[in-house]
Each structure stands twice: as C-alpha cells, then as structure tokens.
PDB file of N, CA, C and O in Angstrom:
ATOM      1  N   UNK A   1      -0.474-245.304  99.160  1.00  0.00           N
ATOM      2  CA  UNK A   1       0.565-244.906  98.221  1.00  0.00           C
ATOM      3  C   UNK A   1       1.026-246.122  97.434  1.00  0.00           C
ATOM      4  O   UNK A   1       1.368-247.187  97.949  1.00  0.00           O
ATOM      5  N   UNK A   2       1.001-245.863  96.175  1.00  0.00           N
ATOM      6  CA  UNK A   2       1.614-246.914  95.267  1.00  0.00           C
ATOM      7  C   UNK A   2       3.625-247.241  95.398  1.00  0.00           C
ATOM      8  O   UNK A   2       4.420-246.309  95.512  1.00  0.00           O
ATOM      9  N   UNK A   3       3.957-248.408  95.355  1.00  0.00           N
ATOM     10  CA  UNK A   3       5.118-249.024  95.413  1.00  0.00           C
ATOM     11  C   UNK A   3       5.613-248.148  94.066  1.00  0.00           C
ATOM     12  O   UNK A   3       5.031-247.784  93.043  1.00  0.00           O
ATOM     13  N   UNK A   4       6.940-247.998  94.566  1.00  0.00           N
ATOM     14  CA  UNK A   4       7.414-247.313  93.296  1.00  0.00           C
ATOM     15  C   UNK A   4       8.032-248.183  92.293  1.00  0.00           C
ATOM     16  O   UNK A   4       8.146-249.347  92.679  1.00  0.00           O
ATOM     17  N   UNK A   5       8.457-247.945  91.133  1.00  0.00           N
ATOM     18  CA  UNK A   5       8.379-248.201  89.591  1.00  0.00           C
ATOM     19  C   UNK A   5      10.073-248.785  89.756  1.00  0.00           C
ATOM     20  O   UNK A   5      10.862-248.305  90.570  1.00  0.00           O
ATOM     21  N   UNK A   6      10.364-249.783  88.903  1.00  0.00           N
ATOM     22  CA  UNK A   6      11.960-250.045  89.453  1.00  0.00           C
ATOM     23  C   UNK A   6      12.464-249.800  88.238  1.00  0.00           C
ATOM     24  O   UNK A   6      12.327-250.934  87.781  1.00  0.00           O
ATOM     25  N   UNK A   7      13.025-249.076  87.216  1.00  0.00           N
ATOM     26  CA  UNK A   7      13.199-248.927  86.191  1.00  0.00           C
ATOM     27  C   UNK A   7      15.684-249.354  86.446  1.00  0.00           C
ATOM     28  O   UNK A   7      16.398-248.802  87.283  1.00  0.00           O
ATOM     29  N   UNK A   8      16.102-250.313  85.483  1.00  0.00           N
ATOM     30  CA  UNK A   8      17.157-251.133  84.990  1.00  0.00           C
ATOM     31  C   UNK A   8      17.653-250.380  84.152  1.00  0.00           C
ATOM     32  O   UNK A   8      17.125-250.521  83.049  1.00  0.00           O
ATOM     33  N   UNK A   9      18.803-249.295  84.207  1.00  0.00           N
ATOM     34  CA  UNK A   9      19.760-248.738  83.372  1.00  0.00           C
ATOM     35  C   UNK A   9      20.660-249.455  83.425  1.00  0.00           C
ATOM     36  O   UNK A   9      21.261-249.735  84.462  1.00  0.00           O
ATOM     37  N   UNK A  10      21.002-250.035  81.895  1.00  0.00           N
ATOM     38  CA  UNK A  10      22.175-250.938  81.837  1.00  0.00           C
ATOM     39  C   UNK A  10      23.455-249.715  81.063  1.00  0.00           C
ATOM     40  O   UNK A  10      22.586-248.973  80.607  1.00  0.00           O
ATOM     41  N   UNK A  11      24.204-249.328  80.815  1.00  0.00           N
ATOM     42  CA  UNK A  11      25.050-248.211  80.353  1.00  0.00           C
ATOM     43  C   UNK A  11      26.604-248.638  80.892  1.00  0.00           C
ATOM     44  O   UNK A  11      26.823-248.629  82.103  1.00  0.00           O
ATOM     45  N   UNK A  12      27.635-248.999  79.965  1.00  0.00           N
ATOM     46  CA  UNK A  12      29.072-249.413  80.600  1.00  0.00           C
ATOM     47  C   UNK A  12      30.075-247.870  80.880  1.00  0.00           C
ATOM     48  O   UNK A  12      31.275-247.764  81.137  1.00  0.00           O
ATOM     49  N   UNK A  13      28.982-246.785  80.700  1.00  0.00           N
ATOM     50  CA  UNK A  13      29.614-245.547  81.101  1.00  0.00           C
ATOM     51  C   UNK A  13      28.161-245.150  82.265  1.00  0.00           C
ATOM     52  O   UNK A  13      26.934-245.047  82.273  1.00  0.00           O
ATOM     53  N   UNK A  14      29.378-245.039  83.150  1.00  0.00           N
ATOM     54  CA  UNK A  14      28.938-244.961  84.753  1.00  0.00           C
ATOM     55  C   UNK A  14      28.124-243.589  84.866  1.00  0.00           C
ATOM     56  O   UNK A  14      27.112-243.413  85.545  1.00  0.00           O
ATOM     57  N   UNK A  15      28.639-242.855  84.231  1.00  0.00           N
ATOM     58  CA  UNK A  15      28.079-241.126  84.114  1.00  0.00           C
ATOM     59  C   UNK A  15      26.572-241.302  83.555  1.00  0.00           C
ATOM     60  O   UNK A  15      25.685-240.803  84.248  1.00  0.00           O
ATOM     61  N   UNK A  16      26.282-241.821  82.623  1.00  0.00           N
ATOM     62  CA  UNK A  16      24.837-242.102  82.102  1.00  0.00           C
ATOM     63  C   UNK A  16      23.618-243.237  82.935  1.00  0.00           C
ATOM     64  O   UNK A  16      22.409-243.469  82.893  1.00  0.00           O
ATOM     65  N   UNK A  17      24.842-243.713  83.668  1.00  0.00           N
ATOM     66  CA  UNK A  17      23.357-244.439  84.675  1.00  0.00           C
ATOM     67  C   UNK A  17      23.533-243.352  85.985  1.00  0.00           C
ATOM     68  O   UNK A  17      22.599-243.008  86.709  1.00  0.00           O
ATOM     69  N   UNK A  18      24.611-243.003  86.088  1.00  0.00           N
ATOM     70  CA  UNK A  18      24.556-241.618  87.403  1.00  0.00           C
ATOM     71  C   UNK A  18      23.351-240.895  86.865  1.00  0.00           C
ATOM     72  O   UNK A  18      22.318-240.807  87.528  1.00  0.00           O
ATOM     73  N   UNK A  19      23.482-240.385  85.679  1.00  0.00           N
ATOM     74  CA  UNK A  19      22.628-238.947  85.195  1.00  0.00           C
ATOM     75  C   UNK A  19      20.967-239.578  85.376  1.00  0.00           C
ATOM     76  O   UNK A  19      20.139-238.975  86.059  1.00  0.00           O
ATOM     77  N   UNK A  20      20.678-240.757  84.716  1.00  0.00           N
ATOM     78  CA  UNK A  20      19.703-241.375  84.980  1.00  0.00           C
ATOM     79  C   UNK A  20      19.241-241.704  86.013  1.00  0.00           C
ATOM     80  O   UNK A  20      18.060-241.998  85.822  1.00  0.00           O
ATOM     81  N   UNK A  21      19.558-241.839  87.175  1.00  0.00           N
ATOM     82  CA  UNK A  21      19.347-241.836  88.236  1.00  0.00           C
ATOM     83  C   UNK A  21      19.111-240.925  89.008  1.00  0.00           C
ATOM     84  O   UNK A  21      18.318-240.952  89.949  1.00  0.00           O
ATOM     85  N   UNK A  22      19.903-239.895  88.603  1.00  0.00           N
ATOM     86  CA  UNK A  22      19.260-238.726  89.381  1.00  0.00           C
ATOM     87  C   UNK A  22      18.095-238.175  88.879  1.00  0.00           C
ATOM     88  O   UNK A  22      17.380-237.691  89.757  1.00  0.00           O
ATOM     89  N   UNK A  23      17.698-238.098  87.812  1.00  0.00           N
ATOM     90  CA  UNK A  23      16.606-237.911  86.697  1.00  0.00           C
ATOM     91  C   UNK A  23      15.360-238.029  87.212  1.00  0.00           C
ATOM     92  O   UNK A  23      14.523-237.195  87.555  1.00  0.00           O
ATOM     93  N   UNK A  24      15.395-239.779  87.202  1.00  0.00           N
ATOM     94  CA  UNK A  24      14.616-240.469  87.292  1.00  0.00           C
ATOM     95  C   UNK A  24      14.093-240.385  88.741  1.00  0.00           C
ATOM     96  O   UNK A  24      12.919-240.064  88.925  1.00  0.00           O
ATOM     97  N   UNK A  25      14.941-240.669  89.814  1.00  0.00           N
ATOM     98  CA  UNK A  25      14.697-240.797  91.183  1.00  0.00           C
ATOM     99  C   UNK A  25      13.804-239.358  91.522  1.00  0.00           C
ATOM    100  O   UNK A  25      12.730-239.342  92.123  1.00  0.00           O
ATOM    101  N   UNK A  26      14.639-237.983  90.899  1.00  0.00           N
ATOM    102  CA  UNK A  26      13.542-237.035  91.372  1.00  0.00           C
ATOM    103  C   UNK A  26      12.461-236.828  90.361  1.00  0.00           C
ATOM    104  O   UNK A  26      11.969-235.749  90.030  1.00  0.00           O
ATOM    105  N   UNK A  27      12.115-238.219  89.845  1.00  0.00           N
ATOM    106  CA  UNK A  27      10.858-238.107  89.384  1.00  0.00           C
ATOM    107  C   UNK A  27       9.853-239.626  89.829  1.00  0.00           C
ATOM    108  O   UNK A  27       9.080-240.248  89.101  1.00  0.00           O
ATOM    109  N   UNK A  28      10.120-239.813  90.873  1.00  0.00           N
ATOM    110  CA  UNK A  28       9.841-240.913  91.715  1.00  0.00           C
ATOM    111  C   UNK A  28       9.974-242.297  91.523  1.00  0.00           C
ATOM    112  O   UNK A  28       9.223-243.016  92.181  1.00  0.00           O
ATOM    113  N   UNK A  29      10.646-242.729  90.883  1.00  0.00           N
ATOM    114  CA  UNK A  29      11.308-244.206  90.332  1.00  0.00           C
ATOM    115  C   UNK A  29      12.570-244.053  91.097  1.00  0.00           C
ATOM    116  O   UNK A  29      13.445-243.214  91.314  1.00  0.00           O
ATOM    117  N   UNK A  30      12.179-245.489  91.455  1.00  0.00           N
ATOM    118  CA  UNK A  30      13.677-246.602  91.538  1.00  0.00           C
ATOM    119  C   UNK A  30      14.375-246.962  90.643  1.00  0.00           C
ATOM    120  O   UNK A  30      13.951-247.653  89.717  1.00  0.00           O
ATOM    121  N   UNK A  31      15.799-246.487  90.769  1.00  0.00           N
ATOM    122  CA  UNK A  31      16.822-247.212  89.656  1.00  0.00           C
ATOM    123  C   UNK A  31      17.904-247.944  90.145  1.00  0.00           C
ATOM    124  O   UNK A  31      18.542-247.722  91.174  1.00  0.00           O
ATOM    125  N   UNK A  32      18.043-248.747  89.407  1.00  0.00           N
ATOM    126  CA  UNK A  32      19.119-249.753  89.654  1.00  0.00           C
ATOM    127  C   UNK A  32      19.986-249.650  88.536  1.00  0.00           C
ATOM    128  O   UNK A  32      19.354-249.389  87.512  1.00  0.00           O
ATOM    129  N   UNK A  33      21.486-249.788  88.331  1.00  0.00           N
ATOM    130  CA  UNK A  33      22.405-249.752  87.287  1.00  0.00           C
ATOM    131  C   UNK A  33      22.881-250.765  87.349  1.00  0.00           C
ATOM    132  O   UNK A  33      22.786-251.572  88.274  1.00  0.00           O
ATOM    133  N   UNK A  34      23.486-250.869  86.327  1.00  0.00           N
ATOM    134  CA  UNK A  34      24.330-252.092  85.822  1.00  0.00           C
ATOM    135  C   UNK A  34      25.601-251.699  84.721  1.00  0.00           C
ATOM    136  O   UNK A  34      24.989-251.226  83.763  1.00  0.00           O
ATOM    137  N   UNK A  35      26.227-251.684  84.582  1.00  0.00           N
ATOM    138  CA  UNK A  35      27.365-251.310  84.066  1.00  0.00           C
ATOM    139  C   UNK A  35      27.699-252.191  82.710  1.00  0.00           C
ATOM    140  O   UNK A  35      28.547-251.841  81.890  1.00  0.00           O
ATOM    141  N   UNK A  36      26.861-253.445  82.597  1.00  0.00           N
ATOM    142  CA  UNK A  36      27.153-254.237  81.404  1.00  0.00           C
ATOM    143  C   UNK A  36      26.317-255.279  81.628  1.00  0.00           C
ATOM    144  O   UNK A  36      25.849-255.398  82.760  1.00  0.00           O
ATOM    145  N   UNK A  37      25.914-256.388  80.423  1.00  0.00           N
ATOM    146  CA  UNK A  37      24.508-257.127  80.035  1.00  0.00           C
ATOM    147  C   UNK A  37      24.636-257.917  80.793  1.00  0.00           C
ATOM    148  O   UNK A  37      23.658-258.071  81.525  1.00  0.00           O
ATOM    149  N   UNK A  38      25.716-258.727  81.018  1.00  0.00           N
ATOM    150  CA  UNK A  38      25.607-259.728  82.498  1.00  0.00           C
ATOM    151  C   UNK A  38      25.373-259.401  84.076  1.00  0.00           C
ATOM    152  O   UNK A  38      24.762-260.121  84.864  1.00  0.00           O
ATOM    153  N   UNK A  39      26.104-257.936  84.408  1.00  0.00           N
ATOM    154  CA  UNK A  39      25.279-257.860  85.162  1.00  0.00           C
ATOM    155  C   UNK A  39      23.992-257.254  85.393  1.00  0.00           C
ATOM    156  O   UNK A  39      23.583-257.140  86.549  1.00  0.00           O
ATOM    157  N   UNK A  40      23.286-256.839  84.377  1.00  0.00           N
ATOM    158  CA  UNK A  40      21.852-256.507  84.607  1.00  0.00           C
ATOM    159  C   UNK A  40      20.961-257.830  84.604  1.00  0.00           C
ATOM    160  O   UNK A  40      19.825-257.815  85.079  1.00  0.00           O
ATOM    161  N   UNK A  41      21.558-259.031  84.018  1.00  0.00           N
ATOM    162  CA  UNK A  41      20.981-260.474  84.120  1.00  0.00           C
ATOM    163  C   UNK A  41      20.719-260.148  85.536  1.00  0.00           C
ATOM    164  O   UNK A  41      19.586-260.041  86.006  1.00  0.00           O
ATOM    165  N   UNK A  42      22.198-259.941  86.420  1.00  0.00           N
ATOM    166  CA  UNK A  42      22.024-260.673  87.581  1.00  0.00           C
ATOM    167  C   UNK A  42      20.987-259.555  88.458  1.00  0.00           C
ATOM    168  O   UNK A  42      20.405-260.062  89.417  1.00  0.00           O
ATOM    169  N   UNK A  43      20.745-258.199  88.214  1.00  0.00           N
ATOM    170  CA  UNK A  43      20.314-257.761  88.665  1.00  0.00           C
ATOM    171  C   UNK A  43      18.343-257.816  88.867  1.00  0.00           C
ATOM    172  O   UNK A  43      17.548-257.453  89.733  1.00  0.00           O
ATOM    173  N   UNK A  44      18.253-258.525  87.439  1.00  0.00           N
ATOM    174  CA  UNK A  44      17.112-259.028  87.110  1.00  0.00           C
ATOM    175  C   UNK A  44      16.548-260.342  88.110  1.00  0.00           C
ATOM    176  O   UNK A  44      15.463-260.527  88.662  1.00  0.00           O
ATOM    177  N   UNK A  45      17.528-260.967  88.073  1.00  0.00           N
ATOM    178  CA  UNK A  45      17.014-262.337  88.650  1.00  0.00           C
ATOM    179  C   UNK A  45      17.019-262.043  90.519  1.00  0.00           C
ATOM    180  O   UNK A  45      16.528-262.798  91.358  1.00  0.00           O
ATOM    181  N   UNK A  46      17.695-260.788  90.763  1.00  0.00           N
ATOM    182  CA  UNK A  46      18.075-260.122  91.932  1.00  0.00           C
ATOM    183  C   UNK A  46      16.156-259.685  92.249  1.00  0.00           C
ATOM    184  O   UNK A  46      15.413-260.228  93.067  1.00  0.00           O
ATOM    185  N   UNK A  47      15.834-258.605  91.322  1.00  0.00           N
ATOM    186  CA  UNK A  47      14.667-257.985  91.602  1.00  0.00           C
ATOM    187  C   UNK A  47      13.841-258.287  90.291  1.00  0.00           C
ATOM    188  O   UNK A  47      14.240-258.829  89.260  1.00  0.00           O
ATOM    189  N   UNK A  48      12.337-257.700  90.655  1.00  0.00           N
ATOM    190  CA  UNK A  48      11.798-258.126  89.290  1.00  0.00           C
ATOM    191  C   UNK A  48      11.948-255.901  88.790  1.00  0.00           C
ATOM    192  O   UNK A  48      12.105-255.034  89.649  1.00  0.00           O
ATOM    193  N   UNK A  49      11.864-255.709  87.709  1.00  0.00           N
ATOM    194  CA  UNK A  49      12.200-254.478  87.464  1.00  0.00           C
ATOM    195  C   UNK A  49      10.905-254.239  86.338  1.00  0.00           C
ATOM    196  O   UNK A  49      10.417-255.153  85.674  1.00  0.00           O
ATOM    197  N   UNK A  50      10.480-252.844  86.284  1.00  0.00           N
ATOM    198  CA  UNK A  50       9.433-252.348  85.395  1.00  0.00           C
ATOM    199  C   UNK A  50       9.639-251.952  83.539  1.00  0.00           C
ATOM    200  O   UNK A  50       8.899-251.898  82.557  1.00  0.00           O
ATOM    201  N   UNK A  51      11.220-251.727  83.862  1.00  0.00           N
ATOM    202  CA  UNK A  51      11.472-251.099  82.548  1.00  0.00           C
ATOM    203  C   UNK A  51      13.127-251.314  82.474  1.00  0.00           C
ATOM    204  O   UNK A  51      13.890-250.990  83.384  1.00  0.00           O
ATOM    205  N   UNK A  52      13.487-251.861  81.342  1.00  0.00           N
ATOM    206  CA  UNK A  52      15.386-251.777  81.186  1.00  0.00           C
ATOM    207  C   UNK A  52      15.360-250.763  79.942  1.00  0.00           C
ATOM    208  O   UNK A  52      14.973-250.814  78.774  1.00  0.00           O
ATOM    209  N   UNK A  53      15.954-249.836  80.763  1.00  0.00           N
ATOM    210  CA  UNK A  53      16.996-248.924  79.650  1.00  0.00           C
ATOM    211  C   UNK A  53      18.161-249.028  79.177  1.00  0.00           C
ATOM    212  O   UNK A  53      19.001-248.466  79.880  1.00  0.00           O
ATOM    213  N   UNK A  54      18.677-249.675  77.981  1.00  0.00           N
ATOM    214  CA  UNK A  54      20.283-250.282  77.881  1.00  0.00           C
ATOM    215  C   UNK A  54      20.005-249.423  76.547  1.00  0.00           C
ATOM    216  O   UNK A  54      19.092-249.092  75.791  1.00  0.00           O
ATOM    217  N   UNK A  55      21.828-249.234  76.818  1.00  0.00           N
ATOM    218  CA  UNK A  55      22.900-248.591  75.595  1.00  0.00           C
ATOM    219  C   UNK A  55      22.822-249.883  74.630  1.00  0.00           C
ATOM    220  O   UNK A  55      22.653-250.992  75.136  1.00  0.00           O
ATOM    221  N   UNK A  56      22.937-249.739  73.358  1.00  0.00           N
ATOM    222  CA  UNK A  56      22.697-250.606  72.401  1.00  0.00           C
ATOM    223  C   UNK A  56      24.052-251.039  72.413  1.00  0.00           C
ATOM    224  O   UNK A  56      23.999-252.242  72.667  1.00  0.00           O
ATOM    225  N   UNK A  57      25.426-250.638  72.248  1.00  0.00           N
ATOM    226  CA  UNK A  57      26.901-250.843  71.976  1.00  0.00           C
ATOM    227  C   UNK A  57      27.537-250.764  73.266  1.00  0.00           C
ATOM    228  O   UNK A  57      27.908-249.791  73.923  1.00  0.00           O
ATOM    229  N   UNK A  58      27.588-252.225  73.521  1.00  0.00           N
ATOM    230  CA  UNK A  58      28.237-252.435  74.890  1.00  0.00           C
ATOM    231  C   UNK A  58      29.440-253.385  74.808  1.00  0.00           C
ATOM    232  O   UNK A  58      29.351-254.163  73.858  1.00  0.00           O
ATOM    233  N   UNK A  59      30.693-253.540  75.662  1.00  0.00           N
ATOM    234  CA  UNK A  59      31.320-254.952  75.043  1.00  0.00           C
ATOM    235  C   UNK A  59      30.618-255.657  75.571  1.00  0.00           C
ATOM    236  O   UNK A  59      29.829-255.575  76.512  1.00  0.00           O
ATOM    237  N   UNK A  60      31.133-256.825  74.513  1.00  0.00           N
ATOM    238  CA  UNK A  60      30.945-258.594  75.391  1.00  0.00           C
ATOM    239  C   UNK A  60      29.025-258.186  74.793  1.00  0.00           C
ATOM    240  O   UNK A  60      28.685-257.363  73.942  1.00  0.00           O
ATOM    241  N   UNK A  61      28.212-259.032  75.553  1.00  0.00           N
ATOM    242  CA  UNK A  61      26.583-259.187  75.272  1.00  0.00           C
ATOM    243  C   UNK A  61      26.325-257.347  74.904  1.00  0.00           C
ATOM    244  O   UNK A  61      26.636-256.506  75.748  1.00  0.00           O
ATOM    245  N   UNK A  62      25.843-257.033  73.808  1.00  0.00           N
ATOM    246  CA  UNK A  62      25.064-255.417  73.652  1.00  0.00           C
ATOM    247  C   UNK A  62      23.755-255.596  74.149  1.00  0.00           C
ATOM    248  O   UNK A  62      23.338-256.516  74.853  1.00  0.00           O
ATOM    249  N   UNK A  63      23.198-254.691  73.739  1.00  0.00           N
ATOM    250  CA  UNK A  63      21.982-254.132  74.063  1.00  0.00           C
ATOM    251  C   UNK A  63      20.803-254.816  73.825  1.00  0.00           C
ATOM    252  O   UNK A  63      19.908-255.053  74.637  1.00  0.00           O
ATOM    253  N   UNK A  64      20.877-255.179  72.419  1.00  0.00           N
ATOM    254  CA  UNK A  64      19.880-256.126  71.836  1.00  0.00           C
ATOM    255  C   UNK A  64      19.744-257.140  72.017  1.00  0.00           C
ATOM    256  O   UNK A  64      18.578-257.534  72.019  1.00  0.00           O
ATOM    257  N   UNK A  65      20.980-258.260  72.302  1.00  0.00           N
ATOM    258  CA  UNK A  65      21.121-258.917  72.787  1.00  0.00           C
ATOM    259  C   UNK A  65      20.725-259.173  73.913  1.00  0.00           C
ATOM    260  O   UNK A  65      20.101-260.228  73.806  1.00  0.00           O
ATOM    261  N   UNK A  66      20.705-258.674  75.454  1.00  0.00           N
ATOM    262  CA  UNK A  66      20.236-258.648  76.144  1.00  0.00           C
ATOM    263  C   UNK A  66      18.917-258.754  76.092  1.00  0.00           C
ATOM    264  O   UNK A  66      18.415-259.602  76.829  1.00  0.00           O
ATOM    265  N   UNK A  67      18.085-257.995  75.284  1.00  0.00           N
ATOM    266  CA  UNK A  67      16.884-257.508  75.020  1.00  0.00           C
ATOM    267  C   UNK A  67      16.291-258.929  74.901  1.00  0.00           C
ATOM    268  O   UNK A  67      15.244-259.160  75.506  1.00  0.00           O
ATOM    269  N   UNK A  68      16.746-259.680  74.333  1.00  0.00           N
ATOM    270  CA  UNK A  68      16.795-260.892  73.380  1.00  0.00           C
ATOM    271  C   UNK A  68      16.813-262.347  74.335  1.00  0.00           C
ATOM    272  O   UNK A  68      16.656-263.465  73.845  1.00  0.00           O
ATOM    273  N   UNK A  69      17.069-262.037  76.005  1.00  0.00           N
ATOM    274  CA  UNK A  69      17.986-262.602  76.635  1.00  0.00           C
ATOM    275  C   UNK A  69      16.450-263.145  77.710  1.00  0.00           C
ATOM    276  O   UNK A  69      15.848-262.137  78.079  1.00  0.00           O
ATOM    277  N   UNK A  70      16.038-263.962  78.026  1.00  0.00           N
ATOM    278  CA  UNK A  70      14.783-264.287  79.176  1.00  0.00           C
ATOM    279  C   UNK A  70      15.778-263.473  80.591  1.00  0.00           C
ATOM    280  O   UNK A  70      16.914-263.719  80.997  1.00  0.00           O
ATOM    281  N   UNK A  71      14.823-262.527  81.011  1.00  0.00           N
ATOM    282  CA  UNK A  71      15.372-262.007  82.385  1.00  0.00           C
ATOM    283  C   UNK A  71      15.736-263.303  83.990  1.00  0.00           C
ATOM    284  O   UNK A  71      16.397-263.251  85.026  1.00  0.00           O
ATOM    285  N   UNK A  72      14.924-264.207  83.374  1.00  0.00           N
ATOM    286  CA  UNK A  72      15.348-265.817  84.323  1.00  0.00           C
ATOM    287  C   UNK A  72      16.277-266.280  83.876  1.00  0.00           C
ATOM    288  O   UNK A  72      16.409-267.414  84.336  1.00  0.00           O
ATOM    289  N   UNK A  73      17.041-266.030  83.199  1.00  0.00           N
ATOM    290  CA  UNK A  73      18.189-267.202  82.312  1.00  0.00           C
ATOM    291  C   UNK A  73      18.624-267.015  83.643  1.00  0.00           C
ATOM    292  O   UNK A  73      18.528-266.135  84.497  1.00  0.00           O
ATOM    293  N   UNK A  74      19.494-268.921  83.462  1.00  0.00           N
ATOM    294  CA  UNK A  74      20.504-268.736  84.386  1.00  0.00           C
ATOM    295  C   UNK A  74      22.038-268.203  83.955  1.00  0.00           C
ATOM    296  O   UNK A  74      22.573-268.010  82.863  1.00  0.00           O
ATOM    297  N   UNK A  75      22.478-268.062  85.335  1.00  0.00           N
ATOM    298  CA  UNK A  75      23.719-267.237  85.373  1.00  0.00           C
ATOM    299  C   UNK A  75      24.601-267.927  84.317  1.00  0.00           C
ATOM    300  O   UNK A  75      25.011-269.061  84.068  1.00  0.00           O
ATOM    301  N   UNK A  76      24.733-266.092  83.584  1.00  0.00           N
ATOM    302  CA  UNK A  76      25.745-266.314  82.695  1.00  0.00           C
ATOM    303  C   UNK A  76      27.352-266.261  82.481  1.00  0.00           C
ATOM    304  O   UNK A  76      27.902-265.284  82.989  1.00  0.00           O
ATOM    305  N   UNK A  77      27.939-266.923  81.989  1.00  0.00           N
ATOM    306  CA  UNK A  77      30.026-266.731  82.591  1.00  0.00           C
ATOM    307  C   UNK A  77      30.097-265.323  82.033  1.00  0.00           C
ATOM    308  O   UNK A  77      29.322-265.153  81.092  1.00  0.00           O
ATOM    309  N   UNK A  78      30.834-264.260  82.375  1.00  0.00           N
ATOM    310  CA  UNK A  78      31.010-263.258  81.620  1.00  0.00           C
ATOM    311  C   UNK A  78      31.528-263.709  80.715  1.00  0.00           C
ATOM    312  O   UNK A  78      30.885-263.365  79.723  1.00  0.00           O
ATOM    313  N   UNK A  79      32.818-264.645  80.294  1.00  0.00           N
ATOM    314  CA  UNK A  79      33.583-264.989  79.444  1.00  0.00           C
ATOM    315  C   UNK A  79      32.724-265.783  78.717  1.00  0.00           C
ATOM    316  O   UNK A  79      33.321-266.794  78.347  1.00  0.00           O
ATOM    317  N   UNK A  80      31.552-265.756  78.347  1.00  0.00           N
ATOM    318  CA  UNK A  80      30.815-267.073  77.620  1.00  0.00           C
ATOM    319  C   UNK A  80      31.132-266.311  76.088  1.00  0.00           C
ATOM    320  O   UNK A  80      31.106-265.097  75.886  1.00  0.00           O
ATOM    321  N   UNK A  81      31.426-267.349  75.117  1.00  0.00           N
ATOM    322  CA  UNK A  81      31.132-266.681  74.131  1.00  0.00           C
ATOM    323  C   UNK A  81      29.722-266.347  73.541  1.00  0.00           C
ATOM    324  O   UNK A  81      28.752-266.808  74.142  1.00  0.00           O
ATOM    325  N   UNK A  82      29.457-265.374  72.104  1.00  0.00           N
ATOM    326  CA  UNK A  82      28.368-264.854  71.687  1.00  0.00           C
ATOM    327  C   UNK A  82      27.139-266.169  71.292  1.00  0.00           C
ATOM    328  O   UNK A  82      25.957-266.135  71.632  1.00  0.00           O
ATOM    329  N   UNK A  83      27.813-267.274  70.495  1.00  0.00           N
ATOM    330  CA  UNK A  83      27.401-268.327  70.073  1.00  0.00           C
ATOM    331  C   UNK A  83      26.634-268.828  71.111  1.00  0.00           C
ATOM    332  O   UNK A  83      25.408-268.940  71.092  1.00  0.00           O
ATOM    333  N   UNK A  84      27.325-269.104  71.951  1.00  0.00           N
ATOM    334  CA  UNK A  84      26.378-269.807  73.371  1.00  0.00           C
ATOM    335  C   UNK A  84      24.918-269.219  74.098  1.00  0.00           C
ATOM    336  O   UNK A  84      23.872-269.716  74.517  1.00  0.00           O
ATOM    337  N   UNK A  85      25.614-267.644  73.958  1.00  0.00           N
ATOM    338  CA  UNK A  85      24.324-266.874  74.618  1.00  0.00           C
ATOM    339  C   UNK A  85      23.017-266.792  73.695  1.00  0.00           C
ATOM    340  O   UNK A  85      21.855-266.939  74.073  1.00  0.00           O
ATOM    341  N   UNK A  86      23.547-266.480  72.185  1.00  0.00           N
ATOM    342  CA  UNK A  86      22.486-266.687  71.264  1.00  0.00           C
ATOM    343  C   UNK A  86      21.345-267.850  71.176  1.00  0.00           C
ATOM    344  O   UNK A  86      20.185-267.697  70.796  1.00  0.00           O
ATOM    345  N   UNK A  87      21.940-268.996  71.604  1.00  0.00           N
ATOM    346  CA  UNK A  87      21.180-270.164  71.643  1.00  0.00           C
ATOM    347  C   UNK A  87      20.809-270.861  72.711  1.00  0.00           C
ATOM    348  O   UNK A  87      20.453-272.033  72.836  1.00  0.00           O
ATOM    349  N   UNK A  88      20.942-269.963  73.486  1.00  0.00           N
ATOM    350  CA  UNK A  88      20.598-270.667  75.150  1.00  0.00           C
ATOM    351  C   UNK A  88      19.718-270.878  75.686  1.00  0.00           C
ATOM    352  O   UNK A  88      19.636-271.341  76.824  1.00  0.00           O
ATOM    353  N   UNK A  89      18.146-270.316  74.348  1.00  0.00           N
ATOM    354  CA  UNK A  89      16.723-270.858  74.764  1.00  0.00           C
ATOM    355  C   UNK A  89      16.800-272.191  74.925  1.00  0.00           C
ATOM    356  O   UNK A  89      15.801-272.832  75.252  1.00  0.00           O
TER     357      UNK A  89
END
C-alpha cells in the first residue's frame, strides 16, 4: 500500500479547512491545517507536504505570498513586517 498524500490547507476561516478535511480524508489524503501563512511555514518545516491549498486574502502574509515563500525559510516573527518577508531570499 502506498503512503498517503499530505495535502496543507492554509484558510484563516476554520470551517473551510474543517470542510476540507473531511473531503479530502474520505478521499484518502492526509490533511493538515493551518489557520494563517506563518503557521503553515511552520507546519512545512514540521512535515514535508504534497500539495498547499491557501485562501489568497489572508491577514498579515496572503496567499501568494506564501506561495512565494521557500517552504525551509527559517522561522518567521508573526509580527515581521511585509518588507522583510518579501526579501528574505
């Protein structure tokens, strides 16, 4: 049997990574949530994951941003400003 699939819902409304999760799980994937872009960093550097599903309009880091973001970065302050995260290659 193949290891299952770890698929990263990032969503700062709790109901849409719930719904996703149930979705997904009875369709044999692992999900992990995250509630906002810093912590799906940490959840990243936590596990390695197959697929991130993020809400584009999030506070603080969005969607794209993240997208934008090396899943190794190191840990980010939540309070960092936008400037910093943008250039943190």
């Amino acid at each position: 049997m193949s290891a299952l699939r770890k698929v990263l819902v990032v969503d700062d409304d709790p109901v849409v990574g719930k719904s996703y999760d149930r979705v997904l799980t009875d369709k044999g994937y692992s999900v992990i949530t995250a509630l906002n872009a810093v912590e799906a960093l940490e959840r990243m550097r936590e596990a390695e994951v197959d697929l991130v599903v993020t809400d584009i309009r999030m506070p603080g880091m969005d969607g794209l941003e993240l997208a934008e973001t090396p899943a190794r970065a190191p840990a980010l302050d939540p309070g960092a400003d936008r400037h910093r995260l943008r250039h943190r290659r």
